[in-house]
N, C-alpha and C positions, 0 to 999 in steps of 0.2 A: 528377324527373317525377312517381314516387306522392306526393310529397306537395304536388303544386300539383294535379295530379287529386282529393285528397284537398281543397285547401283548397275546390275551385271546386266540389266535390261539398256541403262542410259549408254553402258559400254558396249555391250552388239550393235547397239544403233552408231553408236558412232563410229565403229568398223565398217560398217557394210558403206556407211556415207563415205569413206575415205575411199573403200572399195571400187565403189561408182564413180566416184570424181577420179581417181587413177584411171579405171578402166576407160572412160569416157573420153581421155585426155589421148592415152600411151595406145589403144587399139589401132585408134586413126593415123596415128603418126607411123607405129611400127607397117603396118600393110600401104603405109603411103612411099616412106622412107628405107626399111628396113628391108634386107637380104631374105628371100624366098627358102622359107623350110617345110618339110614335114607338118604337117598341124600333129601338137601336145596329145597326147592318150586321156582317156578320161581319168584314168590314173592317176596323171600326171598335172591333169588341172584339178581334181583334186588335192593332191599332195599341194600342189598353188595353195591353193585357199587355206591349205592347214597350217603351212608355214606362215600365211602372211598373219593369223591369227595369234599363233605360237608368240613370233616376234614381236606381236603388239602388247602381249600383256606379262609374258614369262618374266623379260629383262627389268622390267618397273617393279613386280613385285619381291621378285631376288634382291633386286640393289636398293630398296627401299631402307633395310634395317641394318646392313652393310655402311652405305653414306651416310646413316645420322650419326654411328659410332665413329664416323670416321671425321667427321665435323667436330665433333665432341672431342677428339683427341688431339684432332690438330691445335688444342689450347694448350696440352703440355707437349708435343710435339715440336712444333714450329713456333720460331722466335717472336713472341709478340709483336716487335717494333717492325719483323719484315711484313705480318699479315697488318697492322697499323699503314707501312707506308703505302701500300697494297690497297685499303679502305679508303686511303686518300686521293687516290689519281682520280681525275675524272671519269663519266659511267661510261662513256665510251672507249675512252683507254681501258679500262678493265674487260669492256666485252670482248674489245680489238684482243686483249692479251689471253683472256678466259678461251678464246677464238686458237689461237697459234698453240697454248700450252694444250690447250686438248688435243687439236689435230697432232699435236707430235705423240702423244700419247696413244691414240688411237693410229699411228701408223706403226708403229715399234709393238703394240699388242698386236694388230694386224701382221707383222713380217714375223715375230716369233710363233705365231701361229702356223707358219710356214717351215720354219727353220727346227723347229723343237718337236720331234715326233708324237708327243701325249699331247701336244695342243693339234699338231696334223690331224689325228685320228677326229679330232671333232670336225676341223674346220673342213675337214676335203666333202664334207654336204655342199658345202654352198657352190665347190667346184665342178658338182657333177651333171651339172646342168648339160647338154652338150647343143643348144640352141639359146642365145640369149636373149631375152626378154623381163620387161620389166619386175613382175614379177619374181626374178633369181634375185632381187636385190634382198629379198625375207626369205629365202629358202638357205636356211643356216640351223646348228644345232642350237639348243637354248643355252650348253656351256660355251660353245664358241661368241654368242653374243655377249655373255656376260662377264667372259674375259677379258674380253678385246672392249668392251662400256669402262671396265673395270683400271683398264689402261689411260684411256681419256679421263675420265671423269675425277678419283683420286685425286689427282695433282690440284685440280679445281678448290676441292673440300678441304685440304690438306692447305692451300696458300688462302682459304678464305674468300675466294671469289665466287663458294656456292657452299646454299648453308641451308640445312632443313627446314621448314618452318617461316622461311625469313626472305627477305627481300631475291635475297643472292640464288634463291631455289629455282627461279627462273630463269637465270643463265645456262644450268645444266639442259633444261625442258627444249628451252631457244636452240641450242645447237643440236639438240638429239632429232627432233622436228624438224630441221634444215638438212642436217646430214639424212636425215632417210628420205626426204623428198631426193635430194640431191642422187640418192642412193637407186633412186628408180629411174633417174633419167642414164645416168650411167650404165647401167644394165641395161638398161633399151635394146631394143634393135633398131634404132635405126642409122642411116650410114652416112654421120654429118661428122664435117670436121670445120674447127672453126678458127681457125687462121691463128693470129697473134692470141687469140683467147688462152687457147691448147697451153701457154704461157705463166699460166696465171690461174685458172681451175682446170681441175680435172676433166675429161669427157667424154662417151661411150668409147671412142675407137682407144682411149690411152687405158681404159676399164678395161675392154675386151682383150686386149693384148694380156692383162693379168688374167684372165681366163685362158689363154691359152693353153691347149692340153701339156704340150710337154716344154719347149723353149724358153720361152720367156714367164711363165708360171709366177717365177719368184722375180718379177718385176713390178713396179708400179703398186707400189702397196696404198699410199696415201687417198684416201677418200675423198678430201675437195682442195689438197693445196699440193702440185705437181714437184712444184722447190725442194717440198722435202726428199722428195725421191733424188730428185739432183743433188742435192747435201750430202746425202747418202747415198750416192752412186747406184739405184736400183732405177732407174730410172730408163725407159726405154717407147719409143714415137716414134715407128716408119709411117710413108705415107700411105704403107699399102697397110689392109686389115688382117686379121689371122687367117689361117685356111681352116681351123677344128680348133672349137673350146671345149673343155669339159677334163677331166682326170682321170689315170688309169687306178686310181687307186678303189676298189670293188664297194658299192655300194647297196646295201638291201634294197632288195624291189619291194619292200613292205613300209609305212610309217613307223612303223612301231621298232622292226629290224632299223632301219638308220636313225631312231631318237637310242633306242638300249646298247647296239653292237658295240659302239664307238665305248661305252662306260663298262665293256667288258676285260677281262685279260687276254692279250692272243699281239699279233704282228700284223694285222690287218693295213694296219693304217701304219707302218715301223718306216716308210721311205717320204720325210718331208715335203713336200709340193711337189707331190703325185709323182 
């Protein structure tokens, strides 16, 4: 018992420091940079803080016993000689590849989550935001994130490029870490666009356009690599910004109503990206 009080002690502490170093960053920027709204309900910055909690620890402890099984299989799985040649490339060709095979996996979980109605009913949380700030980047259900981890990550464990226990464990860690910093600047409010970059990563204004309430919804799925959207034809950058983000699809004014509705039976959530 003191030492699971002890762990869940060293893990609040380390939420609330991530808390303050976000907050202290994205406050300044969005009320320097960002488009004038409403100020959040207390409601609403509560439900903030709930989510960004939720998202910090629900998806770790879910995929903890999921990826070790799935590491373990990939040895009667997948062809020794491919995770062999795999072993061999240099550590930066593997992170560079560990890098592309996820992000494609996490945009294809990301667009079926849009496209397939039982994954809509979860994901249109994260769309209901209807002012963007950094914070909407954790405001998601706990099966929506662990689908869509579920999509990225897989393929990693599965070709050997992440492996419980072992060296490789740290590549999954690396890109999950990046992708959710990445994840709060994208959500931002603020209204920067950045020339040939937009090119090459993703960033708020090609984000906010995927918030869009009704239009462009099911656009721009990919999280930090734009190309794939282009590959894939969902791809969409005006120069101008959205006029209303957020989804008609009905969401509970309660916590508790949007973590249970979405796991109930009913058509609630039956029209894919809102």
């Amino acid at each position: 018992m003191p030492a699971l009080l002890n762990e869940i002690a060293v893990t609040a502490l380390r939420l609330f420091v991530w808390l303050a170093l976000l907050t202290a960053l994205f406050v300044p920027l969005e009320r320097w940079f960002g488009a004038r709204h409403p100020a959040r309900t207390r409601r609403q910055r509560l439900h903030d803080l709930a989510y960004f909690v939720i998202s910090s620890l629900v998806p770790v402890v879910v995929l903890a016993a999921p990826m070790a099984l799935l590491a373990a299989a990939a040895q009667h799985v997948v062809p020794a000689a491919l995770i062999e040649a795999i072993g061999r490339l240099p550590a930066a060709a593997r992170i560079a590849l560990a890098f592309v095979i996820a992000e494609t996996g996490f945009y294809w979980g990301h667009r079926l989550s849009h496209e397939l109605p039982w994954l809509w009913r979860f994901h249109a949380l994260h769309h209901s935001t209807e002012h963007m700030h950094f914070l909407a980047n954790t405001r998601s259900h706990p099966v929506d994130m662990v689908v869509t981890r579920l999509f990225g990550l897989v393929p990693l464990y599965l070709l050997g490029l992440a492996s419980p226990g072992m060296a490789g464990s740290g590549t999954p860690a690396l890109l999950l870490v990046a992708g959710t910093l990445w994840g709060f600047f994208i959500h931002a409010n603020v209204r920067w666009r950045l020339g040939p970059l937009e090119w090459l990563v993703t960033t708020p204004a090609f984000h906010h356009w995927h918030h869009s309430r009704r239009d462009h919804i099911n656009r721009n799925y990919a999280s930090t690599l734009p190309v794939l959207d282009r590959l894939f034809g969902s791809h969409y950058l005006p120069r101008h910004w959205p006029a209303e983000v957020g989804t008609d699809t009905p969401q509970a004014p309660s916590l508790g109503g949007q973590l249970l509705e979405p796991l109930l039976p009913g058509d609630r959530a039956a029209r894919a990206g809102g």
